[in-house]
C-alpha positions as CSV (number, residue, x, y, z in Angstrom):
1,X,146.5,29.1,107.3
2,X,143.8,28.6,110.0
3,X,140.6,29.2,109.0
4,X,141.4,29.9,105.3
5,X,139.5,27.9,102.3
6,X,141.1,25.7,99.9
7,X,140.6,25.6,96.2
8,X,142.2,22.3,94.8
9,X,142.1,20.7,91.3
10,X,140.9,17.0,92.8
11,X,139.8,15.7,95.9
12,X,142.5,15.5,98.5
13,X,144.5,12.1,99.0
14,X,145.2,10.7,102.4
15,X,148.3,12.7,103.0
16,X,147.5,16.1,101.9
17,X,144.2,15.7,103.7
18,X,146.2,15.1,107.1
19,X,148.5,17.9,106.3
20,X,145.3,20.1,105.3
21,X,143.8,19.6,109.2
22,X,147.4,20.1,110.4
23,X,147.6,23.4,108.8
24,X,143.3,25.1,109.9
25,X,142.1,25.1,106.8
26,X,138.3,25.3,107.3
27,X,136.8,24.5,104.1
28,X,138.2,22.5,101.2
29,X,136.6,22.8,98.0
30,X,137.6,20.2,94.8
31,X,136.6,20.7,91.5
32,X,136.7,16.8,90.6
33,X,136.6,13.9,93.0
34,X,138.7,10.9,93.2
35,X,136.9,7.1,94.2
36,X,139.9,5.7,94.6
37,X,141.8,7.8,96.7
38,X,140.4,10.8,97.7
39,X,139.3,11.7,101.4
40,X,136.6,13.7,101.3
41,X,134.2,11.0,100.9
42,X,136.2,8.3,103.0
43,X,136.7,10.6,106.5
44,X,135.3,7.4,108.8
45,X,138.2,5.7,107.7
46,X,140.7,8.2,109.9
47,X,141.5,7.6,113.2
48,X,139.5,8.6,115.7
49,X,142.1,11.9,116.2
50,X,141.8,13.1,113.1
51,X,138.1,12.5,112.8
52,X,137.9,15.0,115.6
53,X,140.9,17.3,114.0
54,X,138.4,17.0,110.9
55,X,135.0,18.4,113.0
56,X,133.4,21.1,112.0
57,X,135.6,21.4,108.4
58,X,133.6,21.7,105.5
59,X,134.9,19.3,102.7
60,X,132.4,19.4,99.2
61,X,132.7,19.5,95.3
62,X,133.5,23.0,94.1
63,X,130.5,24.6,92.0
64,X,132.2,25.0,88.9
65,X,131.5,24.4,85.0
66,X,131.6,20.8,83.6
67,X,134.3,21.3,81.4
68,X,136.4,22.7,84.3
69,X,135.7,19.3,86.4
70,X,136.3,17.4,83.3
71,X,139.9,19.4,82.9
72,X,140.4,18.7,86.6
73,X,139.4,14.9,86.1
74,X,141.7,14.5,83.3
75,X,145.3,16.2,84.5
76,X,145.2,13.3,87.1
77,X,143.5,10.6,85.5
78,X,144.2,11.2,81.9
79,X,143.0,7.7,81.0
80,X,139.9,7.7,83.0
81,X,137.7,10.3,81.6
């Protein structure tokens, strides 16, 4: 997968995030975030190893419609929204 884009639902968690830089991915894209436990926002809190893994990725919201982030927002945190 190196140097492919990703297209995900929600901002990754911890784990897939790891297993995203594992795999080359260049450029993750997220149609909703996640405060509690998504990465994207949180990338100081990895070690030092994957911080540099992580260099040079490009990790933002997707540019999408409202109601799309709002669907996004809800499949995963169906309460919240």
């Amino acid at each position: 997968m190196k140097g492919r884009i990703l297209y995900t639902s929600v901002e990754p968690c911890p784990m897939c995030f790891t297993r995203i830089i594992n795999s080359g991915v260049k450029k993750i894209y997220y149609a909703a975030p996640d405060d509690n436990g998504g990465m994207a926002h949180r990338l100081e809190n990895l070690s030092p190893s994957w911080q540099g893994m992580a260099k040079g990725m490009i990790i933002e919201p997707a540019r999408c419609s409202p109601v799309l982030r709002e669907l996004a927002q809800k499949l995963f945190y169906p309460m919240k929204v």
